[in-house]
C-alpha positions in Angstrom: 0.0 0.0 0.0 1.3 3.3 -0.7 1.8 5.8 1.9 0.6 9.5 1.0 1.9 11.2 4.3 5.0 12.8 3.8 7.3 13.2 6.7 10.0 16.0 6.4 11.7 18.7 8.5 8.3 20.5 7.7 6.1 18.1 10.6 9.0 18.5 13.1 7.7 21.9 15.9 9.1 22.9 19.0 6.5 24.5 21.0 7.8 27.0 23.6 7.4 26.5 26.8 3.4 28.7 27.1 2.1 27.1 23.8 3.2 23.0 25.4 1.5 24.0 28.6 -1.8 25.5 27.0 -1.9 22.4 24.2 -1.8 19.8 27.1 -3.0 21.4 30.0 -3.8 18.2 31.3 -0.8 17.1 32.0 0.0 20.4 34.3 -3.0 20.6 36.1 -4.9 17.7 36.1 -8.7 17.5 34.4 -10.0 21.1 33.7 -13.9 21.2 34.9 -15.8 24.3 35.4 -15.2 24.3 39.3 -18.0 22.1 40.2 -15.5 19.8 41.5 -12.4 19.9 44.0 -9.9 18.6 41.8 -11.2 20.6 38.8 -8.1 22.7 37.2 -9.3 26.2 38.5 -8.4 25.1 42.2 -5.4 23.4 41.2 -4.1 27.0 39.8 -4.9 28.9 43.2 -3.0 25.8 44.8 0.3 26.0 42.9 0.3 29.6 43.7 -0.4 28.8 47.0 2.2 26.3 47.7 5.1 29.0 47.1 3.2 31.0 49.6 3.6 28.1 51.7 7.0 27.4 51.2 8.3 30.8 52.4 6.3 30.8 55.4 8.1 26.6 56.2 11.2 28.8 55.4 10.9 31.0 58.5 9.6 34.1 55.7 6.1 35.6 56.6 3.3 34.6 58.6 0.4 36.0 57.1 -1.2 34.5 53.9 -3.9 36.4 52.0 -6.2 35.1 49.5 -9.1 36.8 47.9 -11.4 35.4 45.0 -14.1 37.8 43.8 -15.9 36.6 40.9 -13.1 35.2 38.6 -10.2 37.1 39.9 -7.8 35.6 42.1 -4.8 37.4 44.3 -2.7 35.7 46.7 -0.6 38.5 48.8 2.6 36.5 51.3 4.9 38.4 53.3 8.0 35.9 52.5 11.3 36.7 51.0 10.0 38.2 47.7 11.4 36.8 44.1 14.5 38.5 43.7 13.8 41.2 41.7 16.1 40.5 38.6 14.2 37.1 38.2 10.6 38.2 38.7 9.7 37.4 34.8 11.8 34.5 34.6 10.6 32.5 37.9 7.2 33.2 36.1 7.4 32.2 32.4 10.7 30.0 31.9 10.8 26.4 32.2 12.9 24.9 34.5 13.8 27.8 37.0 12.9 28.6 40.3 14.8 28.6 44.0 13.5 25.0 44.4 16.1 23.3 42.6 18.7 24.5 45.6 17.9 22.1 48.0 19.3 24.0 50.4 16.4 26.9 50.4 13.8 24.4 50.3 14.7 21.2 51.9 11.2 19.3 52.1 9.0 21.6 49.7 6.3 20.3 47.9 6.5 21.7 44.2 10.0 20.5 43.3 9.9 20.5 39.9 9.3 24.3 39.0 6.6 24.1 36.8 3.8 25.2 39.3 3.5 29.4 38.8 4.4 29.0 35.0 1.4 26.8 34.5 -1.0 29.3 35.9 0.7 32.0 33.9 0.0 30.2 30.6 -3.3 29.3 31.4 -4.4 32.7 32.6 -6.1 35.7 30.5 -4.7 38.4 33.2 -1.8 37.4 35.0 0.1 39.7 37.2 3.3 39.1 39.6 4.9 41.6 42.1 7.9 41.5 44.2 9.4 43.5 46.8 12.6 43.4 49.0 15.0 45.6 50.0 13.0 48.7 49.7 12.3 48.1 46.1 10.0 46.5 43.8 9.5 44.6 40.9 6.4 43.7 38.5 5.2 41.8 35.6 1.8 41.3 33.2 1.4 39.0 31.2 -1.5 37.0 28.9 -1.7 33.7 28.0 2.2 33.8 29.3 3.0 36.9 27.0 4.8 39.2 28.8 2.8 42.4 28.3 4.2 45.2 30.6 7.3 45.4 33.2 7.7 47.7 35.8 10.5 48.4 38.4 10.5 50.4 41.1 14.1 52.1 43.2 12.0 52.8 46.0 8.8 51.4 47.5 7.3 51.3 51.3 5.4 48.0 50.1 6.1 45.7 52.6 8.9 43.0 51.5 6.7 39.5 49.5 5.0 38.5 46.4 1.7 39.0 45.0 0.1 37.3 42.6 -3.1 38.0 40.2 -5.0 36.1 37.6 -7.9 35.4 36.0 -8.2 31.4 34.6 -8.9 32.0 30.6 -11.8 31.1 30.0 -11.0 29.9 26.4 -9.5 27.2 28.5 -11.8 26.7 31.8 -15.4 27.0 30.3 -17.8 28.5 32.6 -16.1 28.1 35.0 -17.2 29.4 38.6 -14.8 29.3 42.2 -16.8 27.6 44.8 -15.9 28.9 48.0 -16.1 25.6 50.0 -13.5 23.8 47.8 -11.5 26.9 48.2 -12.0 26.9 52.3 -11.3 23.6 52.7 -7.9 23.5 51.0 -6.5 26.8 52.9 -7.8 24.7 56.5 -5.6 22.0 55.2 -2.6 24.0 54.9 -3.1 25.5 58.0 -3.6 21.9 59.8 -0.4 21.3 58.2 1.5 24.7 59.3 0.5 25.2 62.9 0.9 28.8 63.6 0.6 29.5 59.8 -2.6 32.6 59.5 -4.5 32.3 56.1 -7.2 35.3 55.3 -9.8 34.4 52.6 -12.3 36.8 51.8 -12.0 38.1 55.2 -12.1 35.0 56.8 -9.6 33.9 59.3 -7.8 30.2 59.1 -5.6 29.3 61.8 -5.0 25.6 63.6 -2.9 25.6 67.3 -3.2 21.8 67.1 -2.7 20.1 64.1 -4.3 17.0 62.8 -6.0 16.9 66.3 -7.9 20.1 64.7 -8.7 18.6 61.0 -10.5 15.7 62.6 -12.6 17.3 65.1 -13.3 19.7 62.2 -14.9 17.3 60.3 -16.6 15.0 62.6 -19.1 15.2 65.2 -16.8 15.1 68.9 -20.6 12.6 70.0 -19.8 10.3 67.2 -16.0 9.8 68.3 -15.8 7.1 70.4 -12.7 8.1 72.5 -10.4 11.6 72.7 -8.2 11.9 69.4 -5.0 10.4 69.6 -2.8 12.9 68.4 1.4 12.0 68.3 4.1 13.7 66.5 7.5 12.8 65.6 10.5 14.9 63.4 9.1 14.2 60.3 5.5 12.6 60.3 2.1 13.7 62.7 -0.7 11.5 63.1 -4.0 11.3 64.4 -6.5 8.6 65.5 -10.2 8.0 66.4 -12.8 5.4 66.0 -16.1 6.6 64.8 -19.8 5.3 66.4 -21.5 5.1 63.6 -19.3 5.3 60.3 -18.7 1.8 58.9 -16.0 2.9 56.5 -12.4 3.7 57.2 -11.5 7.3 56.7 -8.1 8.8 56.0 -6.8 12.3 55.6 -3.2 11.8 54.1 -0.5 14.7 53.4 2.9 14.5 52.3 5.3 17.9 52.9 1.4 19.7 53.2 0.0 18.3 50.1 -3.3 16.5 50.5 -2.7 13.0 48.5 -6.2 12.7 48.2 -4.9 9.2 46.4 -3.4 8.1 49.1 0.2 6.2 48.5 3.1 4.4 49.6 2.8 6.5 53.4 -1.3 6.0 53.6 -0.7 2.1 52.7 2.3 2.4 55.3 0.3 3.8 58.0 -2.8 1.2 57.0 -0.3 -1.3 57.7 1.7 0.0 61.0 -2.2 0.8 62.9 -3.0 -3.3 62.2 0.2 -4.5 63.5 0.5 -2.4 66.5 -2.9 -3.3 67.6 -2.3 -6.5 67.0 0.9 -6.7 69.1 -0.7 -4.8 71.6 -3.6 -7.2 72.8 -1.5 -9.9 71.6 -4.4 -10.8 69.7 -4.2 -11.9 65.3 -7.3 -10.0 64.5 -8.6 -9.2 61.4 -7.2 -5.8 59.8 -10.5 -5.0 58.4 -12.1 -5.4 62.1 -9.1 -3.3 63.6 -9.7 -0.3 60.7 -13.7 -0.7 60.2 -14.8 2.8 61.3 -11.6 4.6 61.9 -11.2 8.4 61.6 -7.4 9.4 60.8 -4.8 11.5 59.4 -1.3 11.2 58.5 1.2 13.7 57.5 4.8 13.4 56.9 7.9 15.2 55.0 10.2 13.4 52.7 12.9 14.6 50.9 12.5 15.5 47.1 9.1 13.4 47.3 8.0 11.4 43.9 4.3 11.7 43.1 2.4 9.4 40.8 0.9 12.5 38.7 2.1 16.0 38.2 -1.1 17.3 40.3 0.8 15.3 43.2 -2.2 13.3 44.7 -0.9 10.2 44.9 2.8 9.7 46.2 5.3 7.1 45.0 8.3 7.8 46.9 9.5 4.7 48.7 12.6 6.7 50.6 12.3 9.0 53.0 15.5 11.0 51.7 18.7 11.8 53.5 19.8 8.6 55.9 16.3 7.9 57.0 15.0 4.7 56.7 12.4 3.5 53.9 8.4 5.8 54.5 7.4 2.0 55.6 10.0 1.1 58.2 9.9 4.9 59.2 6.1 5.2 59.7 5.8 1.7 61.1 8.5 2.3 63.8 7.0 5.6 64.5 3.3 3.9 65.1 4.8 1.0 66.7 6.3 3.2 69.4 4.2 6.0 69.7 0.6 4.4 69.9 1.7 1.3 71.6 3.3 4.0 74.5 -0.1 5.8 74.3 -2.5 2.7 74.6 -0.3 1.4 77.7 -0.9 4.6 79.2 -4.5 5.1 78.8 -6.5 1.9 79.4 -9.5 3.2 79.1 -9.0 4.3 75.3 -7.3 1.0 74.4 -10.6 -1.0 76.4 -12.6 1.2 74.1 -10.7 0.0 71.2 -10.6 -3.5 71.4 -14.4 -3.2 72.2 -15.0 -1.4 69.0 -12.7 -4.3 67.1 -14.4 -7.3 68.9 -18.1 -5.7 67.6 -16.6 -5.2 64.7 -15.7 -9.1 64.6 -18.8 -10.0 65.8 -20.8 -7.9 62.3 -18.1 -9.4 59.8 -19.1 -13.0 60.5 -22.6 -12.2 60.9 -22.6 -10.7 57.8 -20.2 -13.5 55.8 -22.9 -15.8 55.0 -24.9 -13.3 53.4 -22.1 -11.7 52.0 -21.1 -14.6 50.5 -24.8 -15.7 49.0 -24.7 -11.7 47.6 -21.1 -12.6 45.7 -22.5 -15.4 43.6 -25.6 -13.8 43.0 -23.7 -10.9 41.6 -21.7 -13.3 39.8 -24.4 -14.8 38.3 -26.2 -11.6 37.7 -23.0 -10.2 36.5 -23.5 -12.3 33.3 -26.7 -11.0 32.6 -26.6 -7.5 34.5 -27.3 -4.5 32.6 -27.4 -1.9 35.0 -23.9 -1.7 34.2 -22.7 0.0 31.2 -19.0 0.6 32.0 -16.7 3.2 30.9 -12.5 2.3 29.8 -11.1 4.6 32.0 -11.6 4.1 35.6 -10.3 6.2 38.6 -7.5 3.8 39.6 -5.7 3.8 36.6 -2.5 6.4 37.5 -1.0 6.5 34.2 -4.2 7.2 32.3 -4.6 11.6 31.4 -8.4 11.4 31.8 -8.9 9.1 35.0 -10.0 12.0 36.9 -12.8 12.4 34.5 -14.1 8.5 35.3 -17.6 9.3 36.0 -20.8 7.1 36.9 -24.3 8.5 36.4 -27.3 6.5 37.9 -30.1 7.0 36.2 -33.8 6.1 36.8 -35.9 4.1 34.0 -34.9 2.6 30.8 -35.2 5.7 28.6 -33.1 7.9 30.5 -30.5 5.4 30.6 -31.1 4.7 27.2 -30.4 8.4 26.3 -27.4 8.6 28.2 -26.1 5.5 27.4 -26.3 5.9 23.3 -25.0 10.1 23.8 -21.8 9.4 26.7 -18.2 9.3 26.4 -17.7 5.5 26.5 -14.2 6.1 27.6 -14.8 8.1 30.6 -18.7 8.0 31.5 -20.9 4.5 32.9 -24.0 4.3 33.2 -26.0 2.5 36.1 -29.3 2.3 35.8 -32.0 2.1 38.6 -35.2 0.1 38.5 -38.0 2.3 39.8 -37.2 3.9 43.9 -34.2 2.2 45.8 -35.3 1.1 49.7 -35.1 3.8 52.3 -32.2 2.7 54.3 -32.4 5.0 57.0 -30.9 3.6 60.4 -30.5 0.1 58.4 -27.7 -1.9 59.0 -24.5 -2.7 56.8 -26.6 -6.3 55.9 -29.1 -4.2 53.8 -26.3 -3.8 51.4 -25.8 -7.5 50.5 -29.9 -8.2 51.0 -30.7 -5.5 48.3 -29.5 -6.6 45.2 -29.1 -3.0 43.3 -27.5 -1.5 46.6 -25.1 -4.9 46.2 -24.9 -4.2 42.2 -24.2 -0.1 43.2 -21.4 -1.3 46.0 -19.8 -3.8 43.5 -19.8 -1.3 40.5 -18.3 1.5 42.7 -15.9 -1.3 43.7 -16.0 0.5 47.9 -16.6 -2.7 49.5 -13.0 -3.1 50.9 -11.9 0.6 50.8 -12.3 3.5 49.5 -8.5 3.4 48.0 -10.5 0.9 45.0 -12.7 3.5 44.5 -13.7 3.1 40.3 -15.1 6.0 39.6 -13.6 9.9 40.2 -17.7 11.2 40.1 -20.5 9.7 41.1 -23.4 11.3 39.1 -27.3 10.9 40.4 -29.2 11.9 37.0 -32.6 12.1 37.7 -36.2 13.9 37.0 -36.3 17.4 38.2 -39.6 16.3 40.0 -41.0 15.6 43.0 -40.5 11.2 42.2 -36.6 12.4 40.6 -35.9 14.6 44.4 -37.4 11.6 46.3 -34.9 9.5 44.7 -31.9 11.6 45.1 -32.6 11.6 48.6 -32.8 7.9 49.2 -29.8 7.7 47.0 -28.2 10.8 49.2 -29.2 8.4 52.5 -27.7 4.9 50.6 -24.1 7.3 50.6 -24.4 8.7 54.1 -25.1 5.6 55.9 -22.7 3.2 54.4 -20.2 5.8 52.6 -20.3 9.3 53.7 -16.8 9.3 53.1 -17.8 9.5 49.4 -19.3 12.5 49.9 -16.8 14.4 52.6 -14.3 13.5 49.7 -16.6 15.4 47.3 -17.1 12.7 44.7 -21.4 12.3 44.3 -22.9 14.8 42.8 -26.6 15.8 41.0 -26.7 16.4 37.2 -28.6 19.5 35.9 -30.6 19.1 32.8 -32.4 21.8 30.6 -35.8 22.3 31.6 -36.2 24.7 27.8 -34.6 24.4 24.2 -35.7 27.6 22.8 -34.8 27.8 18.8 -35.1 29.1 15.9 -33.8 27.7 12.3 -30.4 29.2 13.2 -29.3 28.6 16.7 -30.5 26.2 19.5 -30.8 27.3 23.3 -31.0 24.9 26.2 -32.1 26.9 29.5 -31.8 25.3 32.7 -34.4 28.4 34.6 -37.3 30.7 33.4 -34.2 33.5 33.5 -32.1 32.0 31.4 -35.5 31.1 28.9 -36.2 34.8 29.2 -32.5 35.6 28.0 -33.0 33.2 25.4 -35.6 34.2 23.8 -34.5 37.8 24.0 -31.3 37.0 21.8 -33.7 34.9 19.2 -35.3 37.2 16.7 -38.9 36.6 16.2 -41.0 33.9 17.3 -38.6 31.2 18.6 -40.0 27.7 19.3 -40.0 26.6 23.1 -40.2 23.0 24.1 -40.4 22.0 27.8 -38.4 18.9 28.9 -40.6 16.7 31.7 -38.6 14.1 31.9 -35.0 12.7 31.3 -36.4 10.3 28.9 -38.0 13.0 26.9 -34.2 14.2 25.5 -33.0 12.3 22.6 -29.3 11.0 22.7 -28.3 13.4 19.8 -29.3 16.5 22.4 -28.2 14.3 25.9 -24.4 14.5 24.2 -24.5 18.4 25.2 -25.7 18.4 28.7 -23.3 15.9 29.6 -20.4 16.5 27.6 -17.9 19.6 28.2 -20.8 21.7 29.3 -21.9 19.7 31.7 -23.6 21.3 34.9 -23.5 19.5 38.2 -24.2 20.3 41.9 -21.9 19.0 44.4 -23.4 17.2 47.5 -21.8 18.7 50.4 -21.8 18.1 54.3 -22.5 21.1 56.3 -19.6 21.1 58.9 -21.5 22.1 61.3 -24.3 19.5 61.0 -23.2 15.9 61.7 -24.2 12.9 59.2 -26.8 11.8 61.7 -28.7 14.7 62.1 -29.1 15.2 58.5 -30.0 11.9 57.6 -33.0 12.0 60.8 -34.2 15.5 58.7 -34.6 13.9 55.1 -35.5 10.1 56.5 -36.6 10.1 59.9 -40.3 10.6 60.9 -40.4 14.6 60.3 -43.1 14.4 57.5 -44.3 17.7 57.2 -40.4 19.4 57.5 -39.6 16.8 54.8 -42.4 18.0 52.4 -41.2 21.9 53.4 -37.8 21.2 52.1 -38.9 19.3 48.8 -41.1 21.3 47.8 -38.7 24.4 48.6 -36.3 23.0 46.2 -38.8 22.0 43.5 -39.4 25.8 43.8 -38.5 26.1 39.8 -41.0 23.3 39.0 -43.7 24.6 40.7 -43.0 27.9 38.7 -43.6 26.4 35.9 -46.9 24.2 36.4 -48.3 27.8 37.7 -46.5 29.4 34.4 -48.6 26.3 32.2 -51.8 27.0 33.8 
């Protein structure tokens, strides 16, 4: 066969180092998303800023940390050392430079590899830098990493530090929107991580005098924790410990040289490891490791030297050395666990009767529930053969070296049209589909055995692959796609209730979200308008000359695959489930399932407010 492609000097570019970064921002920053979701690109620019903010302040330089994000506009203000002046531009916009290559400035520092500030620069519309030191300042602008202006000051009563400005481009990050939660929670991790560290966002003040001791009583309810944190420290590594009442799931809050491996890695599987076999030697007792971890609330921090992560957003690490002459992260955490909580436990019996109680119960469930457990495998299996709730994707959350893992997403759908829809109009590399048959059970105040009774909360548990851990987790988002009516709300709440009972962690982790769908097309022969509220109808049919033609969407079903591809596609439009920190699991789930009927109805129908608009509009 004859080949027509001609290969010369002609095919052979070199991009520069803006045009590489802008081509493949995936590779810098992770997926992009429009900021409906933590890890979505937007967040991971205010965090590589950030994290030189950081570094200064782990340097001894600057205190004080402040943030601001008003509408789409970003600054981050430190007090530290300040880029020295005759570098500002290049620090910013040339690959391969930056003060963390001496590893004598930055010893453990978390962005090692310089490429951090540059990425932001490349991907921003407005980007602005400014240093001062020694009385004098320096300053740069720039757009889509073109240097634009340059300004340098003798004299300046600016206080010594950097600031930096930008604006995400929105050629890049589609409507894209900051979420102030995702924000929040990032700058309390930092300050966990930096005790005496003070963040301001917005106004706001973050500061933590303890620790990890602080994260977890953050985010957990002090009546569900079944005994007083454990909270050790060591040179190089912090943890802390509690057993959860009522959670059946482990959870783990895992940082390495303060950056949240939401992936866990070589220290989380280390620290895993080092709580078993210290319990174990302990009682002198070979107990399961799933009974000694079932409920656990914990964090782990430590700081290696010149750490290697698994992806260039740094969420999973792969460093098996601690650096210098320390020992291997295993031996290193396990010896620090193996002293430190064995010490602990000896001296408070009470916490370590408490303990053992909570394992032995926890003993006592697994080989109740092994039987059924086991009946609920081959049933799967068998059903497995023949199961089509399942439509899976190729890409799957666990899969490190894949670019688009972080987009795995699985949307549970209601009925066979909907699914049908979304089935024929996904991604089938990135997007599964689960589909529901009619309402799931009500599992309020259930125990874990409901699970394995119900066969599509076995068939959801198995798909999501969560029985053992959430470490096997499949799927990056967890997508609920149903009927904006009152049957669609009643099933995202018992779907809501299946995640909060069983796996709430899914949610504090912020992977389950709702889909938004259109509830208008307005058209007209030229250009198609899909409105998801009467004011974006109203702006619709504004723009459209004439008499455009409106069609209302009841139902998922009602939305042929061809028009499905855009709601779910790069314009999708979801709404994060979110815990309230000040309201604990249990109190929610006893407002939308426990016997409070009429507040129940108040709050449906409160958020059906749109729908019931528009039956009064139709009248």
């Amino acid at each position: 066969m004859e080949e027509n492609t001609q290969y010369t000097e002609d095919n052979i570019r070199s991009l520069d180092w803006k045009e590489h970064i802008r081509l493949r921002p995936g590779m810098y920053i992770g997926k992009l998303g429009d900021g409906s979701s933590a890890d979505d690109g937007i967040y991971i620019l205010v965090k590589e800023v950030l994290d030189n903010s950081v570094d200064e302040f782990v340097m001894g330089a600057g205190k004080t940390i402040e943030v601001s994000i008003q509408g789409p506009k970003v600054i981050v203000r430190d007090y530290g050392r300040g880029i020295p002046l005759g570098k500002v531009v290049d620090v910013v916009s040339k690959m391969n430079t930056g003060g963390k290559y001496d590893s004598r400035a930055f010893k453990k520092s978390v962005g090692l590899n310089g490429v951090g500030t540059k990425a932001v620069n490349a991907l921003s519309s407005y980007f602005r830098v400014e240093s001062s030191r020694d009385g004098k300042s320096s300053a740069a602008e720039f757009a889509q990493g073109n240097l634009n202006d340059q300004e340098f000051l003798d004299e300046t009563s600016r206080r010594r530090g950097t600031k930096v400005t930008f604006i995400p481009d929105e050629a890049i990050f589609k409507n894209y929107k900051f979420r102030t939660e995702y924000v929040a929670k990032m700058l309390r991790n930092y300050v966990y991580l930096n005790r005496g560290l003070t963040i301001l966002f917005n106004g706001e003040k973050f500061f933590s005098e303890n620790g990890l001791r602080d994260l977890l009583e953050d985010n957990n309810n002090k009546d569900d924790m079944l005994y007083p944190i454990i909270h050790l420290e060591g040179d190089d590594i912090e943890i802390a410990i509690t057993h959860s009442k009522t959670q059946y799931s482990e959870e783990y809050h895992s940082f390495v040289n303060g950056q949240h491996t939401t992936q866990g890695g070589t220290h989380q599987a280390a620290f895993r490891e080092a709580i078993v076999k210290t319990i174990r030697d302990f009682y002198g007792k070979s107990f399961e490791a799933s009974d000694v971890r079932k409920s656990i609330i914990s964090a782990v921090s430590i700081k290696v030297m010149e750490p290697i992560f698994e992806s260039q957003t740094k969420t999973k690490l792969g460093s098996t050395e601690m650096g210098g002459k320390l020992p291997t992260v295993r031996s290193y955490i396990n010896d620090f666990v193996g002293k430190y909580l064995d010490n602990y436990l000896h001296k408070n019996p009470d916490v370590a009767d408490k303990m053992q109680r909570k394992i032995l119960q926890a003993e006592r469930e697994r080989k109740e529930l092994s039987g059924i457990r086991k009946l609920a495998k081959e049933r799967a299996k068998k059903s497995n053969l023949h199961n089509k709730k399942l439509r899976d994707c190729r890409v799957h959350l666990g899969d490190i070296k894949k670019d688009r893992r972080l987009e795995s997403t699985l949307f549970i759908t209601e009925g066979d049209s909907a699914s049908g829809s979304i089935t024929k109009s996904r991604d089938v590399n990135t997007q599964a589909v689960f589909s529901l048959r009619g309402k799931p059970l009500n599992c309020y105040s259930m125990s874990k055995k409901i699970v394995y009774e119900n066969e599509e909360f076995n068939l959801l548990q198995a798909a999501l692959n969560i029985e053992e851990s959430m470490e096997d987790l499949r799927y990056n988002n967890i997508v609920i796609a149903t009927d904006a009516d009152v049957d669609g709300m009643h099933i995202r709440l018992l779907l809501i209730t299946f995640f909060l009972q069983f796996f709430p962690e899914l949610i504090k982790e912020g992977h389950l979200y709702i889909l938004q769908t259109p509830l208008f097309r307005v058209r007209n022969k030229k250009e198609t308008f899909y409105c998801y509220s009467q004011a974006e109808k109203r702006a619709a049919i504004n723009k459209l000359s004439g008499k455009p033609e409106i069609t209302r969407f009841k139902g998922l079903g009602e939305i042929s695959p061809d028009e499905f591809k855009y709601f779910i596609g790069e314009d999708i439009r979801l709404d994060p489930v979110m815990l309230d920190r000040e309201t604990s699991i249990e109190e929610l789930l006893q407002f939308y399932m426990g016997k409070n009927t009429p507040n129940r109805q108040e709050f449906i129908i409160n958020n059906l407010k749109v729908e019931l608009d528009l039956v009064e509009e139709e009248k």
